[in-house]
C-alpha positions as CSV (number, residue, x, y, z in Angstrom):
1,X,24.9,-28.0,71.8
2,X,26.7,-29.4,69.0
3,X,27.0,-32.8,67.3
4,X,31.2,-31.8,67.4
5,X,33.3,-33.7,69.0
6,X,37.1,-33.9,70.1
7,X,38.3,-37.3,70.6
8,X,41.4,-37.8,72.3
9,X,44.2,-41.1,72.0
10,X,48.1,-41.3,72.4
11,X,50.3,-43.2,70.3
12,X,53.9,-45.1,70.5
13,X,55.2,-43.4,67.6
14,X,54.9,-41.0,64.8
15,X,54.8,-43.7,62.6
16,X,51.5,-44.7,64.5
17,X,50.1,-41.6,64.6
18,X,50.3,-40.6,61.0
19,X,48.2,-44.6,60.4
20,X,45.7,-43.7,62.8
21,X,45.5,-40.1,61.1
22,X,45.7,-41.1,57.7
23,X,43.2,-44.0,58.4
24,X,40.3,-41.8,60.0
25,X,41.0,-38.9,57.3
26,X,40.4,-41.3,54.7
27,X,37.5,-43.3,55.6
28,X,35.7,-39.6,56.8
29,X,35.7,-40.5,60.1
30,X,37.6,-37.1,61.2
31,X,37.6,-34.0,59.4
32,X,40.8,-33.3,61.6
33,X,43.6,-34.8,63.4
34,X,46.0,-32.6,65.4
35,X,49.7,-34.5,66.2
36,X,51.6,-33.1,69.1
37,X,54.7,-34.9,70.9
38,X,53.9,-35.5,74.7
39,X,55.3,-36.6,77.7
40,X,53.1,-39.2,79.3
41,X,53.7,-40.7,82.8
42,X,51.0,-42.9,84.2
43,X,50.8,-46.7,85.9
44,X,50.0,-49.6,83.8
45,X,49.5,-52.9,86.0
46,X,50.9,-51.4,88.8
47,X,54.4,-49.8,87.5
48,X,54.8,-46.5,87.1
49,X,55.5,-45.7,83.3
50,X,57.5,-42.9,81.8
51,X,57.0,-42.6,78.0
52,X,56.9,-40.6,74.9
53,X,53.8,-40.1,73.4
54,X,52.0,-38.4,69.9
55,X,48.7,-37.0,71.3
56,X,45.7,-36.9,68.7
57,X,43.0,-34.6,68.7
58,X,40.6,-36.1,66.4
59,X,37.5,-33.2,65.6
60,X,34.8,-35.3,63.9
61,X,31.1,-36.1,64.9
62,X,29.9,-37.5,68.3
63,X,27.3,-40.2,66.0
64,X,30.9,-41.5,64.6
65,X,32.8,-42.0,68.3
66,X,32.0,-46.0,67.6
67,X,33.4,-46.1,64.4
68,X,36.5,-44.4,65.6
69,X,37.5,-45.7,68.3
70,X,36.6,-49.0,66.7
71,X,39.2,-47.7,64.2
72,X,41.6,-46.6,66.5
73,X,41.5,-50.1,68.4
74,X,42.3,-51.9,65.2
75,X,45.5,-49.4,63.9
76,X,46.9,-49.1,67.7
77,X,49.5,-51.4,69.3
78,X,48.5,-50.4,73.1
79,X,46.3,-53.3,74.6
80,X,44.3,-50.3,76.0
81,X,44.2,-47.1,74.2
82,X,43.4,-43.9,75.6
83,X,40.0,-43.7,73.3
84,X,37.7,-40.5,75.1
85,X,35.2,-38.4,73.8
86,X,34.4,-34.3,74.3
87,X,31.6,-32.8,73.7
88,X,31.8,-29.2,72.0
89,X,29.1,-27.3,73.7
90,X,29.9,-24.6,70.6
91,X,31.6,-23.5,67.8
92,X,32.4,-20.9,65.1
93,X,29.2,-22.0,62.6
94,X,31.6,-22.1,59.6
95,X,33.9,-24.3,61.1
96,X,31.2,-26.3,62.4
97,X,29.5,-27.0,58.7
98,X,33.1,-28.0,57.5
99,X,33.4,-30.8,60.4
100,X,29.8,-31.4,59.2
101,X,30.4,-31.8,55.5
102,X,34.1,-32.8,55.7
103,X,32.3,-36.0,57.3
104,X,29.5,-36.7,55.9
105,X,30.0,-40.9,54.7
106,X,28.0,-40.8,51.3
């Protein structure tokens, strides 16, 4: 086991996406955030919603999930964002000490 981590959120826009990227990147909260376009379809109070969506993959630290998805809260215009946590159960050790060090708040 690893203290690695892949958080997951969705965002509006590109334009939100690159805040909340830019944002975690900057303040060492992520060593990484991945942006992909998505198509998201789920219900939200009881309507079934059709959008487009920017997934982020955030790789950072599991000890720093508060601080990021305290982050994430604050930069995102969703009353609820999608804010979850995985564990990574392992990882290439190189990459691993880069997450590590690449987040490391001095």
């Amino acid at each position: 086991m690893t203290d690695a981590c892949t958080i997951f959120t969705t965002a509006g826009s590109e334009t939100e996406a690159e805040d909340i990227a830019q944002a975690l990147l900057s303040e060492k909260l992520a060593a990484c955030v991945q942006m992909t376009p998505i198509a998201s379809r789920y219900v939200w109070k009881g309507e079934l919603v059709r959008e487009e969506e920017v997934l982020l993959l955030i790789k950072t630290r599991a000890e720093l999930f508060e601080d990021v998805r305290s982050r994430v809260r604050a930069l995102h215009s969703y009353e609820t964002p999608e804010v979850l946590m995985v564990p990574v159960a392992a990882g290439d050790a190189d990459y691993l000490a880069w997450l590590a060090e690449s987040t490391a708040r001095r």
